[in-house]
matplotlib code that plots the C-alpha trace (Angstrom):
import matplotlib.pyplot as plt

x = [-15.4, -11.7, -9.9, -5.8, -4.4, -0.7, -0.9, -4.0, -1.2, 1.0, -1.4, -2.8, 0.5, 1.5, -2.0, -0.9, 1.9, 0.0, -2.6, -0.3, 1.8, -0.9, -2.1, 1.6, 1.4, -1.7, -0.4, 3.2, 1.9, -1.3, -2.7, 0.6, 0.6, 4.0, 4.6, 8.5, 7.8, 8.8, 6.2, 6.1, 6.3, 3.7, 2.0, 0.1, 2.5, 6.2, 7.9, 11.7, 12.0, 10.6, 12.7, 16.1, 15.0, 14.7, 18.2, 20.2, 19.3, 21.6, 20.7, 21.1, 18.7, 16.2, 16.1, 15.9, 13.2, 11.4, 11.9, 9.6, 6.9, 6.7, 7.3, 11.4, 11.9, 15.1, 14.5, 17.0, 20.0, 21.4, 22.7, 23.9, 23.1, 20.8, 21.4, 20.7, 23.4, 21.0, 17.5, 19.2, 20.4, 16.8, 13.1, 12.1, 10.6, 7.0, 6.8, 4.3, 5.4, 8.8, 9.9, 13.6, 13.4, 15.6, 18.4, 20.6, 18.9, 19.3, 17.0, 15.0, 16.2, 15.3, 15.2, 12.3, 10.5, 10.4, 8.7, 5.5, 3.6, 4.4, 1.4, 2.9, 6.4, 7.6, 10.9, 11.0, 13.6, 16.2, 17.3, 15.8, 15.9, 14.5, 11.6, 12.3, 9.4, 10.1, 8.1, 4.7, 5.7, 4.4, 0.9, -0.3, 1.1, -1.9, 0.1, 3.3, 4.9, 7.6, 7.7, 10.9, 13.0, 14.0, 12.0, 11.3, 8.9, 7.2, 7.0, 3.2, 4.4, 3.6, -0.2, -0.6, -0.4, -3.5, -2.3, -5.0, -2.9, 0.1, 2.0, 4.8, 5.0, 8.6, 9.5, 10.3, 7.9, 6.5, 3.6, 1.2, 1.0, -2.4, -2.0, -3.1, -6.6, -5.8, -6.4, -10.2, -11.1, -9.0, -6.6, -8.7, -5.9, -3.4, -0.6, 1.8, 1.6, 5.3, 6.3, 7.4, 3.3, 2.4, -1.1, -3.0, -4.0, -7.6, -7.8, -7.7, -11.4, -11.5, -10.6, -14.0, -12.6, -10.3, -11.5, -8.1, -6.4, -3.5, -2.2, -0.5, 2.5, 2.9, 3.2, -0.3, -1.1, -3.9, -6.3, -8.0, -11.8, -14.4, -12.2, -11.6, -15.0, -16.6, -14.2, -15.7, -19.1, -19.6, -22.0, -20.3, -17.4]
y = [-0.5, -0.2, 1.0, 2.6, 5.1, 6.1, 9.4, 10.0, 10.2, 12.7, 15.0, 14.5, 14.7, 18.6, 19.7, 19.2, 21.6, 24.1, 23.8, 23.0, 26.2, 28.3, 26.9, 27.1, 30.9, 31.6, 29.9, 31.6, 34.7, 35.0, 38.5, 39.1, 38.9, 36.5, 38.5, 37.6, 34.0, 32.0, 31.5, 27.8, 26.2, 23.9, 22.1, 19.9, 16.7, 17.8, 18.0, 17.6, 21.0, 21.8, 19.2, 20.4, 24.3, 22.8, 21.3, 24.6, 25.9, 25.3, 22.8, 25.7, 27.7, 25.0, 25.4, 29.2, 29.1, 26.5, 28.6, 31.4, 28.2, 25.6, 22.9, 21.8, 20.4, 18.3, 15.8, 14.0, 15.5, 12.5, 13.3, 10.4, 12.3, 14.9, 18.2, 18.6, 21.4, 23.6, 22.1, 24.1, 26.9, 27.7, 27.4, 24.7, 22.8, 23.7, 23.1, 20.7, 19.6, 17.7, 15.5, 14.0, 11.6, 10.3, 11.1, 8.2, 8.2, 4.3, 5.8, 7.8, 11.1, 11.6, 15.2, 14.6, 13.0, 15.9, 17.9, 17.3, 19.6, 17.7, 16.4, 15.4, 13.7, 12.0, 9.9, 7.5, 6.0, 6.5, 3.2, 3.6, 0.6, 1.0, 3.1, 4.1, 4.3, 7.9, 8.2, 8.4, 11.9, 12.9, 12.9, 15.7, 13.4, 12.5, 11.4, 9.2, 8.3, 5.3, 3.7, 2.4, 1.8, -1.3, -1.7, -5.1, -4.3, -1.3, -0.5, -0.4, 2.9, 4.0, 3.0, 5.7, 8.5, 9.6, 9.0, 9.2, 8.1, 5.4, 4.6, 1.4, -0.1, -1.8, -2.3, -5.6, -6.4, -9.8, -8.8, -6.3, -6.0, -6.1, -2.6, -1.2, -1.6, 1.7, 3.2, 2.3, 5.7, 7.8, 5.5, 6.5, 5.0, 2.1, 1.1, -2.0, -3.4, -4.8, -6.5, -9.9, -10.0, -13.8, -12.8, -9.9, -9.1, -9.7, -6.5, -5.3, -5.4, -2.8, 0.0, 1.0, 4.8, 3.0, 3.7, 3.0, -0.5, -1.9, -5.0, -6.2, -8.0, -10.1, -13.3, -13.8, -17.6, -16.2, -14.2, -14.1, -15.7, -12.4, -9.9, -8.8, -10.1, -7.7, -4.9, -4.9, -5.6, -2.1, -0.4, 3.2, 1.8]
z = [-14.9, -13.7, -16.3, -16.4, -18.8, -18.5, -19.7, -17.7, -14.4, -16.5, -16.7, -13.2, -12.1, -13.9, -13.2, -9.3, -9.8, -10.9, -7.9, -5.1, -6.0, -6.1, -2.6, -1.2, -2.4, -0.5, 2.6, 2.9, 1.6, 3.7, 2.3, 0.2, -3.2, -4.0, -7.2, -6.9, -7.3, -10.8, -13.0, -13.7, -17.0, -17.1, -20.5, -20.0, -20.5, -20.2, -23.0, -24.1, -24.4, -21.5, -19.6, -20.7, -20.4, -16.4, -16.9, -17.5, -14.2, -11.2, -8.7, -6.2, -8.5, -8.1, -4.3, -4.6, -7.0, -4.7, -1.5, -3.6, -5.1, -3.2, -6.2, -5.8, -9.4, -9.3, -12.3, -14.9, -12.2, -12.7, -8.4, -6.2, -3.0, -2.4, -1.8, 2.2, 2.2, 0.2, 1.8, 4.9, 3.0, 1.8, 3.6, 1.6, 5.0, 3.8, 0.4, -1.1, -4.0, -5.4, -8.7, -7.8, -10.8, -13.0, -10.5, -8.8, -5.2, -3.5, -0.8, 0.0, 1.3, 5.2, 4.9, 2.3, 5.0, 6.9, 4.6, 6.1, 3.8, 0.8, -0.9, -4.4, -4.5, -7.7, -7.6, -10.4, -12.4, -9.5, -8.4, -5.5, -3.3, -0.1, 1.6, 5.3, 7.7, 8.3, 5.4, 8.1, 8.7, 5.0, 6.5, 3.9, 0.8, -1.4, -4.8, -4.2, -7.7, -7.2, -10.4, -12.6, -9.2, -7.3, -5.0, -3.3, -0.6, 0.7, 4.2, 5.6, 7.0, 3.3, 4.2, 7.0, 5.1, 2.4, -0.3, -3.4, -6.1, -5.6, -8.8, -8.2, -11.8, -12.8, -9.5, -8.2, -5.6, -4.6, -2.8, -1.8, 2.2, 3.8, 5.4, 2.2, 4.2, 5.6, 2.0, 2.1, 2.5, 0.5, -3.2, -5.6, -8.3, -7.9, -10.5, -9.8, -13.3, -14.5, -11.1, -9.4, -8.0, -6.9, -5.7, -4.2, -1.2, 0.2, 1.5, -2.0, -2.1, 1.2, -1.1, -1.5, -3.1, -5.5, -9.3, -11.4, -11.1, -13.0, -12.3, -15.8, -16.4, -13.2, -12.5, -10.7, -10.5, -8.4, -6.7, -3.6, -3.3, -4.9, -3.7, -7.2, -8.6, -5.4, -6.4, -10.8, -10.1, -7.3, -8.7, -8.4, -10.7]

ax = plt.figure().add_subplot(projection="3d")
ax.plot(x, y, z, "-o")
ax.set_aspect("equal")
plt.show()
């Protein structure tokens, strides 16, 4: 049966990091060992302590540390603009994972889109208010956190990449669009619990990979004829 867990996506989520830097190592490197990069903190849920050990770093000591892992960690920054100045400053164009949450960010940075390595990106709790369809060019993204913003519609750009995991709780959004067809194959786990959601989307039932679903605190009046009866009663779920 469908089932959600929060914390489940935490520790997805900081089991990534240690993954993706450890792929990002072997792909810069190539038969180098990267022993001048940062080890990484990670337990397995972040903890306060971990969070403000993060926070005395300069931003600029972010990028450089990036440059060497691969993983930009720019969270609880509290910035209104990010940093392109140092994006340029350091080779951060391949890196393949980034958390810019908890910052100020009303959109999406461009220069993020052209990151077209990045496979994990969490920006939540920004404000964030708007997606642009740049964000196609992230065609290596598998986990796309966007929760806690406010966002009122996504783009079906968002729907071209592969993303596995999709997280858009406490957002604002009114509806789900039908592009999310082009996920059959790959969202394994979909969150838009604690949104403005009227009704879902047909193609919801095309998602023939998808294993987590949480659609809580909405204001569903309906749903669409067996496409959620078809998606509990698959066998394989």
């Amino acid at each position: 049966m469908l089932k959600f867990n929060e914390k489940r996506f935490g520790v997805v989520y900081v089991r990534s990091l240690i993954e993706t830097a450890s792929t990002w190592r072997k792909r810069r490197g190539g038969g180098v060992t990267a022993t001048a990069a940062p080890t990484i903190a990670t337990p397995s849920i972040p903890s306060t302590s971990y969070q403000q050990q993060l926070l005395t770093r300069s931003v600029d000591k972010m990028f450089e540390e990036a440059e060497l892992s691969g993983v930009l960690l720019l969270a609880g920054r509290k910035l209104k603009e990010f940093p392109a100045h140092l994006a340029l400053k350091y080779e951060i164009s391949d890196i393949i994972s980034a958390d810019l949450s908890d910052n100020r960010f009303v959109h999406l940075p461009l220069c993020i889109c052209e990151m077209c390595s990045m496979e994990t990106l969490r920006i939540r709790n920004t404000g964030l208010r708007s997606i642009p369809s740049a964000v196609q060019l992230l065609q290596s993204l598998t986990y796309l956190d966007l929760s806690g913003n406010q966002l009122i519609n996504i783009p079906s750009a968002l729907f071209s990449m592969p993303l596995q995991i999709l997280l858009l709780t406490g957002n604002r959004l009114e509806y789900i669009p039908r592009e999310i067809r082009q996920l059959s194959n790959s969202l394994r786990e979909l969150d838009a619990s604690c949104n403005k959601l009227k009704s879902l989307p047909p193609d919801i039932a095309l998602l023939k990979s998808l294993r987590v679903l949480n659609v809580r605190d909405n204001q569903l009046t309906h749903l669409p004829s067996g496409s959620l009866n078809y998606i509990l009663n698959r066998g394989d779920i």
